[in-house]
ZAZA-796411 format. One line per field, with one value per residue (C-alpha): residue number from 0; x, y, z. Coordinates in nm, 4 decimals. Layout:
resi: [NUM:...] $
east: [X:...] $
north: [Y:...] $
up: [Z:...] $
END
This chain:
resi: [0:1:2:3:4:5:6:7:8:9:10:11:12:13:14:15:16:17:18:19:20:21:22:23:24:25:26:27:28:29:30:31:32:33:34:35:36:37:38:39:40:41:42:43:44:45:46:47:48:49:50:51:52:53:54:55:56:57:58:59:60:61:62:63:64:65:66:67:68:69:70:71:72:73:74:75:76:77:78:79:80:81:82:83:84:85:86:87:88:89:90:91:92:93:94:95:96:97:98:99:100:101:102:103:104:105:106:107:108:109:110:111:112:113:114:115:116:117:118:119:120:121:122:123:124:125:126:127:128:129:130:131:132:133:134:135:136:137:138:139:140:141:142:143:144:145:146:147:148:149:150:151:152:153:154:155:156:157:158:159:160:161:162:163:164:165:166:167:168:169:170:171:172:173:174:175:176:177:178:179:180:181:182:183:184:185:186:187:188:189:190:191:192:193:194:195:196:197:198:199:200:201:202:203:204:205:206:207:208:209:210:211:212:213:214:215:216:217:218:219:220:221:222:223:224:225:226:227:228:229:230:231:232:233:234:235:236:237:238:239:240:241:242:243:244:245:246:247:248:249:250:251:252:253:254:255:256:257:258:259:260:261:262:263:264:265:266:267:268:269:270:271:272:273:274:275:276:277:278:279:280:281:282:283:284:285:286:287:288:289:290:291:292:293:294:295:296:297:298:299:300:301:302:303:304:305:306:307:308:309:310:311:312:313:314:315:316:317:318:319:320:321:322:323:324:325:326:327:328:329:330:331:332:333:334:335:336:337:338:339:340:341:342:343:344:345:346:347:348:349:350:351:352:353:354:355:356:357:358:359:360:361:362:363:364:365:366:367:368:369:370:371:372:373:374:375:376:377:378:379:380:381:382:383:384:385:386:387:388:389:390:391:392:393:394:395:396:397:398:399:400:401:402:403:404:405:406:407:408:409:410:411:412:413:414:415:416:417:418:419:420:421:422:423:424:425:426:427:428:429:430:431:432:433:434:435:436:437:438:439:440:441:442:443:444:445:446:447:448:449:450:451:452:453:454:455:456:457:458:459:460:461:462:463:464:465:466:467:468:469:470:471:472:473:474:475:476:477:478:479:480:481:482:483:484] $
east: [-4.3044:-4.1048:-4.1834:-3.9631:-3.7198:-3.8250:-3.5986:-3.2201:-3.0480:-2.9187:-2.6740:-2.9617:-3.1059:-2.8226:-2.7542:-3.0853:-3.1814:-3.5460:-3.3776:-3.2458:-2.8347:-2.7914:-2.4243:-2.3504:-2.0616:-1.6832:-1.4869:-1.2355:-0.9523:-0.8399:-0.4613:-0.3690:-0.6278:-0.8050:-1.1521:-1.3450:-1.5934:-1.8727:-1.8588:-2.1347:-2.3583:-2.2864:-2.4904:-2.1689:-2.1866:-2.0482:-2.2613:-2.1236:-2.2394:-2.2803:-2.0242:-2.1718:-2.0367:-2.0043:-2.0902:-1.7963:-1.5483:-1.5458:-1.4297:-1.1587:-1.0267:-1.0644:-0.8353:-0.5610:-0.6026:-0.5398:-0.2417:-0.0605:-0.0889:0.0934:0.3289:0.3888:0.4168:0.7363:0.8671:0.9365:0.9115:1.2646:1.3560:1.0911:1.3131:1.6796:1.8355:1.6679:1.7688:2.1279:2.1669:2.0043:2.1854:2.4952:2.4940:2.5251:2.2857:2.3414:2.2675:1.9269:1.8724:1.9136:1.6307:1.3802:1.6029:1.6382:1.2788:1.3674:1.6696:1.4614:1.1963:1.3906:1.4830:1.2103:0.9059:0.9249:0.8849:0.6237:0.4599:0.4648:0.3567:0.0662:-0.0183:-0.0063:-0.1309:-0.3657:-0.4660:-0.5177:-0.1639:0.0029:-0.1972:-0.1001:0.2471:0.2325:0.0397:0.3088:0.5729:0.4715:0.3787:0.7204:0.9077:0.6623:0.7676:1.1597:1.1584:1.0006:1.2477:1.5463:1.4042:1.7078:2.0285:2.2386:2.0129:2.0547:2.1207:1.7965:1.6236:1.7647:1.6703:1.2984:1.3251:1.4520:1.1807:0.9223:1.0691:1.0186:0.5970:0.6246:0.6616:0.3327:0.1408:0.2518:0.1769:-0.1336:-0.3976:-0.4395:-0.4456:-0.7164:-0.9473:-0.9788:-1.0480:-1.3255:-1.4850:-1.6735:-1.5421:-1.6861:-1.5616:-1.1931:-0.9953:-1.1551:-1.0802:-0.7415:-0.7214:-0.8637:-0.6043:-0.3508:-0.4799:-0.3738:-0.0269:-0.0496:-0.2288:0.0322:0.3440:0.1250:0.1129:0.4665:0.5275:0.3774:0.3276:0.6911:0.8118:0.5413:0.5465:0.9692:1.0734:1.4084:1.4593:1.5301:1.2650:1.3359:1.4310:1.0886:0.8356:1.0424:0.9572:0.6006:0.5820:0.6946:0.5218:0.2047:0.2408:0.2993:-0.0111:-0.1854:-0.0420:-0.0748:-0.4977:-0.4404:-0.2351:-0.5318:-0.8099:-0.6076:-0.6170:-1.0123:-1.1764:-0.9526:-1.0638:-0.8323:-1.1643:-1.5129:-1.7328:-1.7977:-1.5701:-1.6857:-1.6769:-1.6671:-1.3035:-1.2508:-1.4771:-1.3337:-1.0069:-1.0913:-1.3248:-1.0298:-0.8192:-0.5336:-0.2427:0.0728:0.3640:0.4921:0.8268:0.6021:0.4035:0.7260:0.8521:0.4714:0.5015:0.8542:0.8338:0.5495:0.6600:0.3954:0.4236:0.8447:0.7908:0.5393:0.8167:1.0675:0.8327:0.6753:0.9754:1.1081:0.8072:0.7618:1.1003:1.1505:0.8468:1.0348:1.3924:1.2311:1.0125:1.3649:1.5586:1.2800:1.3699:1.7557:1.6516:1.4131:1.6449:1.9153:1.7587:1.4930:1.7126:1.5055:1.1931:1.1341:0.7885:0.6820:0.9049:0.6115:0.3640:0.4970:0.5640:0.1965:0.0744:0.2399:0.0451:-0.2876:-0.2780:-0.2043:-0.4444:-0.7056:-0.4936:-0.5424:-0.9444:-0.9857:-0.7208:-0.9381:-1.2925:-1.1651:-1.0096:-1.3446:-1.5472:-1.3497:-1.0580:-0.8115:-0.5169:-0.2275:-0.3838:-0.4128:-0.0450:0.0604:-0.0733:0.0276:0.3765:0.3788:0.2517:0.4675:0.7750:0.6170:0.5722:0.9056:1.0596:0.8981:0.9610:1.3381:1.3940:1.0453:1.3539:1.5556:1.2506:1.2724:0.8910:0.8469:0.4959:0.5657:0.7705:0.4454:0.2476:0.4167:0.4977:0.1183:0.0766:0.3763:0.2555:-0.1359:0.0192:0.3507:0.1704:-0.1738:0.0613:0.0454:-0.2716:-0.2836:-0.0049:-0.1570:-0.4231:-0.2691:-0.0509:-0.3532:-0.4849:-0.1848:-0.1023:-0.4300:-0.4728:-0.1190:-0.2131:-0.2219:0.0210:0.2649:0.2464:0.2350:0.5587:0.7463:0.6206:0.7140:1.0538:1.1474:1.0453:1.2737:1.5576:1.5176:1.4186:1.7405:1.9850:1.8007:1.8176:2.1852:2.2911:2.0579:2.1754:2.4847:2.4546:2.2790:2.5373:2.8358:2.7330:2.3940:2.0056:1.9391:2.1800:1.9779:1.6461:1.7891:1.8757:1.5675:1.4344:1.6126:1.5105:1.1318:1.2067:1.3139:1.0181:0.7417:0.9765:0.9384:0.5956:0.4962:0.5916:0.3418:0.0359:-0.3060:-0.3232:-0.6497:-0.6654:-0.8599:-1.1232:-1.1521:-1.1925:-1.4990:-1.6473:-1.6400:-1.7841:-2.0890:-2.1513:-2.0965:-2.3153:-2.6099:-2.5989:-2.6593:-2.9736:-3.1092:-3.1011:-3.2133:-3.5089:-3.5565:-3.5507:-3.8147:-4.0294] $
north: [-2.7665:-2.5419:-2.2289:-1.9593:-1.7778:-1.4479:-1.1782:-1.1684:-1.4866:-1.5471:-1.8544:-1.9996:-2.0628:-2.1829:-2.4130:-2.4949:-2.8784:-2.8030:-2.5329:-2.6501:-2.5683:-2.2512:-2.3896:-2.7110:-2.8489:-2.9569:-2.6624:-2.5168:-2.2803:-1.9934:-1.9730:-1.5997:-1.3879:-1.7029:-1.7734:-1.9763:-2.1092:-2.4068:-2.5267:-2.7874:-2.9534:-3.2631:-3.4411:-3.4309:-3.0718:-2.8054:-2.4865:-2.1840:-1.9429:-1.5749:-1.3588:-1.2043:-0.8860:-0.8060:-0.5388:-0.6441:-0.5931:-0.2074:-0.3458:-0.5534:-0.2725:-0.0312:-0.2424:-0.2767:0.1021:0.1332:-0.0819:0.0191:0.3991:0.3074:0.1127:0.4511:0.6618:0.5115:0.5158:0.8920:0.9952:1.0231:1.1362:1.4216:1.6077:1.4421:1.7497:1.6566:1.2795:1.3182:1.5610:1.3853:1.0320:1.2327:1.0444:1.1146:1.2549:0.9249:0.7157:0.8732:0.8787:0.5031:0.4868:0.5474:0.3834:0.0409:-0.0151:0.0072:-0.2315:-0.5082:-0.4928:-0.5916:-0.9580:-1.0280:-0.9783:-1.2809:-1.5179:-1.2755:-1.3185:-1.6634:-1.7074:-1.5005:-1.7376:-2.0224:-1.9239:-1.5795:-1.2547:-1.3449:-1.5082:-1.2050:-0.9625:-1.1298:-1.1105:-0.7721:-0.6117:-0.8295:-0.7210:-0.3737:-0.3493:-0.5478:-0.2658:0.0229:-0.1142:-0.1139:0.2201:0.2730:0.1465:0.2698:0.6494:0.7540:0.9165:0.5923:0.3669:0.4386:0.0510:-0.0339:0.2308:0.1460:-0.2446:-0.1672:0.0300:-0.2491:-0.4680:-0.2357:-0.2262:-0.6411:-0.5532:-0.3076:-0.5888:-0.7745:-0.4416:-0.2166:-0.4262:-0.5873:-0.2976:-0.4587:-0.8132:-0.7020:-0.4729:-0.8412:-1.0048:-0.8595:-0.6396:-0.6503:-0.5183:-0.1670:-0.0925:-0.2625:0.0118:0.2848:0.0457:-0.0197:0.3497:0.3923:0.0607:0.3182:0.6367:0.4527:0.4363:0.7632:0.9372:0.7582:0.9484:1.2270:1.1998:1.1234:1.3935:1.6626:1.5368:1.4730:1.9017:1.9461:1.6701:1.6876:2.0105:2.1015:2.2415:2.0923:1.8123:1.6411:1.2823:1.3451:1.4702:1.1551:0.8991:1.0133:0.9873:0.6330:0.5290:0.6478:0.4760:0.1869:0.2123:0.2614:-0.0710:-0.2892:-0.2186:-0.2972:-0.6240:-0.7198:-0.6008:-0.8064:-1.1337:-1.0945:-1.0121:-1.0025:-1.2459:-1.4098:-1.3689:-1.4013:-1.7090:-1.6186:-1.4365:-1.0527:-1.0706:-1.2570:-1.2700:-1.3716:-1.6390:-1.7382:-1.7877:-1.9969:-2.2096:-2.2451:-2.3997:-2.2487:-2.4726:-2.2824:-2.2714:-1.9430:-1.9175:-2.0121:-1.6785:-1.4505:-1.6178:-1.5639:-1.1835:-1.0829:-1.2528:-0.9823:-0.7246:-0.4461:-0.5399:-0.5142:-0.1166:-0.0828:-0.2007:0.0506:0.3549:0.2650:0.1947:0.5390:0.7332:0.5772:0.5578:0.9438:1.0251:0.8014:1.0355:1.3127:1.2037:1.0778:1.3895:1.6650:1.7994:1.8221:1.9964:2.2647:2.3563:2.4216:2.7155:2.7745:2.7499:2.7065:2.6173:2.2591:2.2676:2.4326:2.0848:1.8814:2.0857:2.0637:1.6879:1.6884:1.8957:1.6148:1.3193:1.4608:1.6333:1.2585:1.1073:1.3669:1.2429:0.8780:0.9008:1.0730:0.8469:0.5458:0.6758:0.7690:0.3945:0.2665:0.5066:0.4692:0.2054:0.4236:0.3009:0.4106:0.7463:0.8441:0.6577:0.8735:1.2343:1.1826:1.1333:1.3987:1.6469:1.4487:1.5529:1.9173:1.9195:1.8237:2.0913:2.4328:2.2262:2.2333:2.5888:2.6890:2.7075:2.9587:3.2241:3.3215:3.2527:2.9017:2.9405:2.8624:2.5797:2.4615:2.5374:2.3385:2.0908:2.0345:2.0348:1.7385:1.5674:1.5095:1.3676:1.1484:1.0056:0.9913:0.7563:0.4634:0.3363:0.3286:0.1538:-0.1287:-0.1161:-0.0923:-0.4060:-0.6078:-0.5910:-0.6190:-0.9543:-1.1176:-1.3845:-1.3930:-1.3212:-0.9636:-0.9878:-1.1118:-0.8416:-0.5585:-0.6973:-0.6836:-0.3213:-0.2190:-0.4497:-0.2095:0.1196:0.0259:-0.0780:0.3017:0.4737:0.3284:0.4148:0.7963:0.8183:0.7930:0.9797:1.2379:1.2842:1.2740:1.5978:1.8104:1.7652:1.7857:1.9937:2.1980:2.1095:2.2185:1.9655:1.6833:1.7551:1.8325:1.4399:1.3620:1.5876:1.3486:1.0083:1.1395:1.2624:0.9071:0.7308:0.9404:0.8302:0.4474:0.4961:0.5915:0.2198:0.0585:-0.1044:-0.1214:-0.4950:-0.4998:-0.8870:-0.8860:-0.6014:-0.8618:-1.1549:-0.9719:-0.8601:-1.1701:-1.3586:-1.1434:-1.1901:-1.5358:-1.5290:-1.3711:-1.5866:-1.8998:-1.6973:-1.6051:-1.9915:-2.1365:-1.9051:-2.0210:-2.3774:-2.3675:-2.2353] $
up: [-1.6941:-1.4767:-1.3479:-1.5275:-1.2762:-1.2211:-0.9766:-0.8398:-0.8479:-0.5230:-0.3303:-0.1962:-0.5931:-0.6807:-0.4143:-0.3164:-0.4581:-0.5682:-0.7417:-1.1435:-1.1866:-1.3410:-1.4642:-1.5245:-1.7216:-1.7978:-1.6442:-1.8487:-1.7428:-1.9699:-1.7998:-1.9175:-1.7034:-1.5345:-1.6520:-1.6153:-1.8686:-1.8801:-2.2936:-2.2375:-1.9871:-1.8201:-1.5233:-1.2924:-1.3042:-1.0282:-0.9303:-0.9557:-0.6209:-0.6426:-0.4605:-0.1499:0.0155:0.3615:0.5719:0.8363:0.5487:0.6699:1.0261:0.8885:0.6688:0.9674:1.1587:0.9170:0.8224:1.2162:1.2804:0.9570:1.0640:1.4301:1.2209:0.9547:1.2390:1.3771:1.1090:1.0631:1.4233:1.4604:1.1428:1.1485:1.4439:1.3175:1.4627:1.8338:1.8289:1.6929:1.9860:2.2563:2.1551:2.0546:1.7165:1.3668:1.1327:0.9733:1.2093:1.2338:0.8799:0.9495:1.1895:0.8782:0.6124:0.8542:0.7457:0.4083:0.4178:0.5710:0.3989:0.0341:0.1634:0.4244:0.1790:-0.0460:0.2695:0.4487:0.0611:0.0444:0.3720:0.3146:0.0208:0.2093:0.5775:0.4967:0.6219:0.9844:1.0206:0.8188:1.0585:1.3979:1.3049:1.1686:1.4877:1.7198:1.6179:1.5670:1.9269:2.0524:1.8235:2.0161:2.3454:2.3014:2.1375:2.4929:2.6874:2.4503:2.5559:2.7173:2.6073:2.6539:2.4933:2.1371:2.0750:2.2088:2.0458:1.7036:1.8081:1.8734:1.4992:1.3606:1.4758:1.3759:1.0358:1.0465:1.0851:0.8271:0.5757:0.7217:0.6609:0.3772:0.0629:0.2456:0.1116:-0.2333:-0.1142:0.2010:-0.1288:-0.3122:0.0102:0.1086:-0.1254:-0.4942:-0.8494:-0.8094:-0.4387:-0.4622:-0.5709:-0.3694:-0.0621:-0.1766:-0.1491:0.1998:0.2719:0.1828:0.3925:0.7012:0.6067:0.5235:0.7692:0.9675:0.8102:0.8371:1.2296:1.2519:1.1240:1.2616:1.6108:1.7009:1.7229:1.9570:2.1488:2.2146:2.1190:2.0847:2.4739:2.8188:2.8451:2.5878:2.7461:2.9563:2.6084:2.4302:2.6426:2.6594:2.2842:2.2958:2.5936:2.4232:2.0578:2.2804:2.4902:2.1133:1.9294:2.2288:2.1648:1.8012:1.8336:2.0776:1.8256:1.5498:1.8008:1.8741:1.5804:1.2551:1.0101:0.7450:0.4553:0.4220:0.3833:0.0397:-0.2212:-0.2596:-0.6529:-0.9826:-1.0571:-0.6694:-0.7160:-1.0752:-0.9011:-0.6005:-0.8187:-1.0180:-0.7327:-0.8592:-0.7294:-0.8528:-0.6605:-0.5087:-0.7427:-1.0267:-0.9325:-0.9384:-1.1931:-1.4309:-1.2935:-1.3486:-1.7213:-1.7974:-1.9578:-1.8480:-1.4766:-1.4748:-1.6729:-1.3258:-1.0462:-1.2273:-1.2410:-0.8971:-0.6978:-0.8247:-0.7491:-0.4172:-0.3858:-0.4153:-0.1362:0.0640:0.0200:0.0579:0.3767:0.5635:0.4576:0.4732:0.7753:0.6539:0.3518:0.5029:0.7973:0.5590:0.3788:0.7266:1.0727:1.3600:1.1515:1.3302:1.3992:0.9998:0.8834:1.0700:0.9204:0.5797:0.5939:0.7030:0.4010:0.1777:0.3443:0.3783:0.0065:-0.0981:0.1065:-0.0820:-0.4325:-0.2966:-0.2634:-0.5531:-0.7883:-0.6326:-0.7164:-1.0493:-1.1255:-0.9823:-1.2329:-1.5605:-1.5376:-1.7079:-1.5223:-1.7892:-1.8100:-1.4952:-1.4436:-1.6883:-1.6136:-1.2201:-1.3021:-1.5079:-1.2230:-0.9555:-1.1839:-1.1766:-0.8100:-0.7299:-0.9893:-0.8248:-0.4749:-0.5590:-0.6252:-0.4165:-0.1184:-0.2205:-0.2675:0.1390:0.1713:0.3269:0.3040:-0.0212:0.0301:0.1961:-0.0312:-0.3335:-0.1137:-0.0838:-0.4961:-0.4789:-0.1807:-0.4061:-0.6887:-0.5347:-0.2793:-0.4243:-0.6708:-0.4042:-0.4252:-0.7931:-0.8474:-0.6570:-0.8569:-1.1446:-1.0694:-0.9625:-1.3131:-1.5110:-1.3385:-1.2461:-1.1514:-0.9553:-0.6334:-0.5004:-0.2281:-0.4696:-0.7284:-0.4248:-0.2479:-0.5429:-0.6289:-0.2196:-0.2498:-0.5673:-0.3801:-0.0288:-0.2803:-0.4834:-0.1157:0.0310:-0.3184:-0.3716:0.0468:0.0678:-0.2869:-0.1836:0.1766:0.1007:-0.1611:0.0366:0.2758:0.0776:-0.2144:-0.1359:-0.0981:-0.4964:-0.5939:-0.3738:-0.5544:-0.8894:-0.8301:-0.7804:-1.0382:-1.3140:-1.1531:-1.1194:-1.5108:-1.6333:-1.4157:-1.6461:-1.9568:-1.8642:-1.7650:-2.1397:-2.2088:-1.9975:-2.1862:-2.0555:-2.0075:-1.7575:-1.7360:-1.4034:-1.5444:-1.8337:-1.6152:-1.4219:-1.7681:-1.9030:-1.6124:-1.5436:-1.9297:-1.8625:-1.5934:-1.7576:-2.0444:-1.8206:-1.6475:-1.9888:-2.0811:-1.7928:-1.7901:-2.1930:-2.0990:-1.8032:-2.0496] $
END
């Protein structure tokens, strides 16, 4: 008789061919949320590995953290001293507003290839591409750094705007990659800081690096000259030691779905996600949330300096105050998923507050303290951008086992297409009517987000798929140790 297995069950045990099968059997494929289960044992059987989890998966998430913060940070360095550029290029406000709203435009059509592409080619592909392009874009903006090169400028944007969709909805997607059920939505959040302490750079580097005096065609091309120098190290980081996944999926429901061999087609994916009901409620509520941060990122500096002339420098630091307040509401949203799983709650109670925040933020201007302003800005900044990561999260486990690029490009497609829409209405009150009339906008759309939010149902099919699997899982150890007895 067989000894009776004693200790951790490991790959080796599993796959080792002194070693008896701990699961054998006909596999059978639950389609709604992907599991898979062995009904009886058959000689032809398949083993089932363990997941393993890497200690490099902190490299490969420092990189992307690093290459989506360069690509963040051009995205609101011009719009974080609009008054400076519309001067030095002798353009329109509006034409700088389109600096920042160019990434928004492209992104809407360009990330359902960049999303199937992903499906079909992986991370390393989507990250060459990404870091490429971001550093091509870097380099133009460069060369576009004088006062008759406004084309080339706005070309270099444009092309940065192309990464963008390689990069933002990646965090998700890079969490299930390479790390296990109790560490994926913390690292979806730390996916997210880098974006975010991005913003939070371009924002409040740009007034002291080109201030509004005589040098500024000298401090602008330094700026650009040195977020060039900076992607160029990424793209080559990316090239050398980026890797697409690990040899061995990081958790259960990973390893459910590649055992699986799930063969559906890309437009069979969108097609399974936008025909759930939950996960449509989600792109509403997230591309208005998101949406809204992104109006009020392009246009903060219009807003502030209409109540605070002369204030360009306290615009960087309050547009910093938002980031870092949500990269503190990102960490602690993602340690709170990780710890309880109440995803509608939470969903629930931070759009709630976001609405709050942007309320006293509204008439916070007209009270002649902007150290106020700052402060409530800080209070909005926790709660609408902490919002990111956890509606990735949230996504991920309404629609599992559709891949996670999938559900996150749709979420970021929604929040360009509401950026772009509450962008322009909003600009174009707070310079025709006044600033209150701008946020009061915004007020409303925040207002009917929380509404539609109420309707979203806790659905966690990929929590359910991990559950079910480890209980799966045990019960095969428990009678495999019965039957070596």
């Amino acid at each position: 008789m067989s000894e009776p297995v004693s200790g951790p069950v490991t790959v080796a045990d599993v796959t080792d061919p002194q070693t008896k099968p701990l699961y054998n059997g006909d596999i059978q494929e639950e389609r709604d949320i992907g599991i898979v289960i062995a009904p009886k044992p058959d000689e032809s059987s398949q083993l089932v590995g363990e997941p393993i989890v890497y200690t490099r998966r902190w490299f490969m998430l420092t990189i992307f953290c690093l290459v989506s913060m360069t690509n963040a940070a051009q995205w609101i360095q011009y719009a974080s001293i609009s008054n400076v550029v519309a001067d030095y290029y002798d353009v329109s406000t509006l034409a700088v507003d389109w600096l920042s709203m160019i990434f928004m435009l492209l992104y809407i059509p360009l990330i359902f290839p960049v999303t199937w592409l992903l499906d079909k080619r992986g991370l390393k592909v989507i990250g060459l591409l990404g870091s490429s392009l971001n550093c091509l874009g870097g380099w133009l903006r460069f060369v576009g750094a004088l006062p008759s090169r406004f084309a080339v400028a706005f070309i270099g944007q444009s092309i940065c705007s192309v990464a963008q969709v390689f990069i933002l909805g990646m965090p998700a997607h890079v969490a299930a990659t390479w790390f296990g059920g109790d560490q994926v939505s913390t690292a979806c959040a730390i996916g997210v800081f880098g974006n975010q302490v991005g913003v939070a750079l371009g924002f409040v580097l740009p007034p002291y690096i080109v201030p509004n005096d005589d040098n500024v065609e000298e401090n602008m091309r330094n700026m650009f000259l040195g977020t060039a120098i900076i992607t160029t190290v990424l793209f080559l980081l990316v090239v050398f030691f980026y890797q697409a996944e690990p040899p061995t999926p990081p958790s259960k429901a990973r390893l459910t779905n590649k055992e699986a061999g799930k063969e559906d087609s890309y437009m069979l994916s969108i097609k399974a996600l936008l025909r759930n009901r939950n996960f449509v409620f989600l792109i509403v509520t997230y591309g208005v949330n998101v949406g809204s941060f992104y109006a009020v990122s392009t246009l903060l500096n219009q807003i502030v300096l209409s109540e605070f002339p002369g204030e360009e420098q306290m615009v960087g630091l309050i547009g910093l105050a938002i980031v870092l307040a949500g990269l503190g509401g990102s960490a602690v949203m993602g340690y709170w998923l990780d710890k309880t799983r109440t995803y509608r709650g939470t969903t629930v109670v931070v759009y709630i507050l976001t609405f709050v925040g942007m309320v006293f933020f509204s008439f916070s201007l007209y009270l002649d303290q902007i150290w106020v302003v700052f402060g409530i800005a800080t209070f909005l900044g926790f709660f609408m951008t902490g919002y990111l990561p956890l509606g990735f999260e949230f996504a991920a486990e309404l629609t599992y086992p559709e891949p996670e690029g999938t559900s996150s490009g749709l979420l970021n497609a929604a929040a360009q297409t509401f950026g772009i829409a509450f962008t322009m209405s909003m600009g174009a009150l707070v310079s025709d009517v006044n600033t209150l009339s701008g946020n009061i906008f915004l007020c409303i759309a925040i207002l009917i987000g929380t509404i539609v939010t109420g309707f979203i149902k806790s659905d966690l099919r990929r929590q359910r798929a991990e559950n079910r699997q480890v209980g799966l899982y045990s019960e095969m150890v428990n009678s495999d140790v019965s039957l070596n007895r």
